[in-house]
N, C-alpha and C positions, 0 to 999 in steps of 0.2 A: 367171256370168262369161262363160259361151258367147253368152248373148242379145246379152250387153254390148256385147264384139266384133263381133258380128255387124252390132248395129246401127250403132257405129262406123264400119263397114267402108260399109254401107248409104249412110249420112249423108255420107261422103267423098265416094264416088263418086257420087251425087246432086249433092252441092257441087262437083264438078270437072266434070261432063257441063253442068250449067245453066251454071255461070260462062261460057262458051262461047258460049250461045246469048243469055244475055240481059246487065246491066249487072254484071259479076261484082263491084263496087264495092258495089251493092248487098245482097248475102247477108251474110246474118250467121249464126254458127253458134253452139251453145252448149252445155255440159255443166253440168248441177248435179248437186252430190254432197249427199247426203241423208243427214241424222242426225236419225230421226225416232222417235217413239213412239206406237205406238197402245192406243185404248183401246176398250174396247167390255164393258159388265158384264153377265155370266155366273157365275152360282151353280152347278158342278160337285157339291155334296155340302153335306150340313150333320151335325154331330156332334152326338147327344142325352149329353150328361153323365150321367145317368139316376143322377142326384142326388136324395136327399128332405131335407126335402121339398119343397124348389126344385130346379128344373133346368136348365140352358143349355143353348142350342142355338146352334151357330156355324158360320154359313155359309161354305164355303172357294170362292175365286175365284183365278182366272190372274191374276196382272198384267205386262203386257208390258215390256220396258226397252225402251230407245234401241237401234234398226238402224238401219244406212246402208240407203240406196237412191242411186236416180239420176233423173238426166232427162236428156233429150238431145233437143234442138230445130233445126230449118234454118227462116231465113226472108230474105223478100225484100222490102225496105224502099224505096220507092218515096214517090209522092206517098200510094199506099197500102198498105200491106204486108199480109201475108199468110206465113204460116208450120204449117209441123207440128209439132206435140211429141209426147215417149213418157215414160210414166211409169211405173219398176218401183219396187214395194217388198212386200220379205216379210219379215214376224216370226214368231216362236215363243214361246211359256208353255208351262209344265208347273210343275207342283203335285204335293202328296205330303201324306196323311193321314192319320193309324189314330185308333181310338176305336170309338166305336159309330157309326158310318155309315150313310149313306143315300145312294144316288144322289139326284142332281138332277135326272137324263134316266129317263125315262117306261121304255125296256126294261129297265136296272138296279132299278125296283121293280117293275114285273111279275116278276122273274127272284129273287127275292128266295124264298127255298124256304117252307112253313109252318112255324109255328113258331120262323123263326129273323129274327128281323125285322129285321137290322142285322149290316153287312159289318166286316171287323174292320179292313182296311185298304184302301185308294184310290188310284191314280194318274190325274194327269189332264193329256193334251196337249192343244195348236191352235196351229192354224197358218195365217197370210192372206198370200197371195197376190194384191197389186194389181197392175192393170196400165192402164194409160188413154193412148188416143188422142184428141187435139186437133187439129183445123182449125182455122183463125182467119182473118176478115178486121178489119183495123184502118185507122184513121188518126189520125195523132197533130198534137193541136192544141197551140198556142204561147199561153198565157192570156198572160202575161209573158215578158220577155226570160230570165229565169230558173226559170218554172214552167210544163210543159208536160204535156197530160192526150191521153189514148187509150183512146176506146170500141172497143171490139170485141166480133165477133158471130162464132159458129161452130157446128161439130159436136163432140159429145164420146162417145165410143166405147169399151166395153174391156168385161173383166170383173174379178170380185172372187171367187176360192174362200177359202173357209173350210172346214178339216175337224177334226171335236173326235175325240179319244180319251179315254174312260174305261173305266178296268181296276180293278175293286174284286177284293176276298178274302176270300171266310169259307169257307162250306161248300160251296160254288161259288166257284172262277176264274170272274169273268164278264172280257166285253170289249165294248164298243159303241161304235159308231162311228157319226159323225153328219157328215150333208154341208151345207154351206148356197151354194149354189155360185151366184153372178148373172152376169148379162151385160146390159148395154143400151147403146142408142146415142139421143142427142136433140140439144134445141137449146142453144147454152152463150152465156151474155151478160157482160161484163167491162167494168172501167176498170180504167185504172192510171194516176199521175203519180209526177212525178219535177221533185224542186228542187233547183235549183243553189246550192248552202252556199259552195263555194268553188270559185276555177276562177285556174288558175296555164299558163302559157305550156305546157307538155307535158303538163299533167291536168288532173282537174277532180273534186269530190267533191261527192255530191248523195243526196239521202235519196229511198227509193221508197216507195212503196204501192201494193198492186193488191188487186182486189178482182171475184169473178166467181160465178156462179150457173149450174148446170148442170139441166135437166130432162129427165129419160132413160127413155126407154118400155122398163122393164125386166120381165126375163124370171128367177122365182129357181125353180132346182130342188134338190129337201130329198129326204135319204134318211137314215133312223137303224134301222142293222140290230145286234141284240144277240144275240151268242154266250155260253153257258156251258158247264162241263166236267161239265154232269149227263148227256149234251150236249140243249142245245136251243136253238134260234134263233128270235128272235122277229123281225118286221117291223114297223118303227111305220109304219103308212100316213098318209103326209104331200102334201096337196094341193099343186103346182108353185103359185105365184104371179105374176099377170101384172098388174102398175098402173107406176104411176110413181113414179121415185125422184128423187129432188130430192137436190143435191149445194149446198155452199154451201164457198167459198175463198177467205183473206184472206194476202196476207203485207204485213211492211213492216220495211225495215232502210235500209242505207247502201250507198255503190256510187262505184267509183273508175275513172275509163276517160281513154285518151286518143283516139286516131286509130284506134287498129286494135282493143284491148284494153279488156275490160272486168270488173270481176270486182267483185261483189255478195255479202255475207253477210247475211242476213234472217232473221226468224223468221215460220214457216208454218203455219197450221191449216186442217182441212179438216173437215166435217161430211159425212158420208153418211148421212142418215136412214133412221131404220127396216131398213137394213142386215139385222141380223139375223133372223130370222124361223122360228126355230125354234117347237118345240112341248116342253114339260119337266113334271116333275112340280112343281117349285118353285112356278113362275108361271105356267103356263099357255103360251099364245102369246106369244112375242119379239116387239117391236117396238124391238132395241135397235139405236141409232145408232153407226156407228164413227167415231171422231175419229182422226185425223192429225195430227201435230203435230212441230214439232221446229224445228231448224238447216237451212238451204238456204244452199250457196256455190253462187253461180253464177260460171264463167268464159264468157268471150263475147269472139270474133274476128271481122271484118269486115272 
């Protein structure tokens, strides 16, 4: 809520300092509020039944529900426009298990005593923290009197933490903790259109699309350190990651504006590839993707 504010506070006084200097007519400002849900699959543990003479083994996973977030945009719309955007959003999962267990993360089965090969019960958190900056330059072409499109080309900026908590139980309290934390910055390419369905002397109602692709010279740094109460700590040494991450963003809904006022509800997904990048005893190396997804209201003043 503090960031929220602050950036609010940022955006204003930016939008009152420029209106001044250049055609205050043209800024346009803008808040969306965010009902989104992410996904990204993670095997935390799996339970051996240790059933004869068959046996089940059932792997337990996070699943996130629906958090709000936000965005909050200033731009200046001209013959060409150009603008900045910010984008927060953070979720949480936790999970909870007993049986005959088995971590999924590599220190929880090193820590694993002899002998006793399976924890009796599990807890399992995470937590993502997005955050992304946008530059843009645009200009928005008129195909028809009613259907008009806008390529744009820009910078895209931020990071992305992720941190896992697993706490198993048997004969050892263990705890391990796991960092997956990114940051990059690159080049970001876009369209979007928008058709006019209906248009009345004080509004006008019209359906959008947009659609954009980001490539980020990204930087991930990984840490998974594991405590237990025999006591002993283990370090999994995890090499940092330096390549490129590729981002890929669609939305498309409906949208109701007149003169000054504009307000959009849409549906939004987002691909961040290979995202995660952990190391487990499940599967080996993570190359899993986060997806973004949900409800976007945009409000918009000019």
């Amino acid at each position: 809520m503090q960031i929220f504010t602050r950036l609010i506070l940022v955006v204003c006084i930016f939008y009152s300092t420029m209106s001044h200097a250049l055609d205050k007519d043209a800024f346009n400002v803008f808040v969306d509020v965010l009902y989104w849900k992410a996904s990204e699959s993670i095997d935390w543990a799996y339970d051996n039944s240790l059933t004869t003479p068959n046996q089940t083994v059932t792997y337990e996973s996070g699943d996130f529900g629906y958090k709000p977030g936000f965005r909050v945009g200033i731009a200046y719309e001209k013959d060409w426009e150009t603008g900045i955007i910010y984008t927060h959003y953070s979720s949480r999962t936790s999970d909870r298990a007993s049986g005959n267990l088995k971590s999924g993360f590599i220190g929880g089965t090193i820590g694993l005593p002899p002998g006793d090969p399976f924890y009796d019960t599990g807890q399992f958190k995470m937590k993502i923290d997005y955050n992304m900056i946008d530059w843009y330059v645009g200009k928005r072409f008129t195909i028809t009197p009613d259907f008009t499109m806008r390529p744009t080309i820009g910078l895209q900026g931020g990071w992305i933490d992720q941190a896992i908590t697993a706490d198993f139980q048997g004969q050892y309290d263990t705890t391990e903790k796991i960092d997956n934390n990114f940051w990059g910055v690159g080049p970001k390419f876009g369209v979007d259109g928008s058709l006019e369905i209906l248009k009345r002397s004080k509004y006008a109602v019209g359906l959008l699309a947009e659609f954009s692709t980001a490539y980020l010279v990204g930087h991930w740094q990984l840490k998974d350190v594991y405590h237990d109460s025999s006591p002993r700590t283990v370090k999994v040494k995890l090499s940092n990651r330096n390549f490129g991450a590729l981002a890929i963003q669609a939305r498309m809904g409906v949208a109701v504006s007149n003169d000054n006022f504009a307000m959009s509800l849409s549906y939004e997904i987002m691909d961040w590839f290979d995202q995660l990048q952990i190391f487990d005893d499940a599967t080996g190396g993570h190359n899993n993707d986060l997806i973004l997804q949900g409800i976007t209201l945009r409000l918009a003043y000019r």
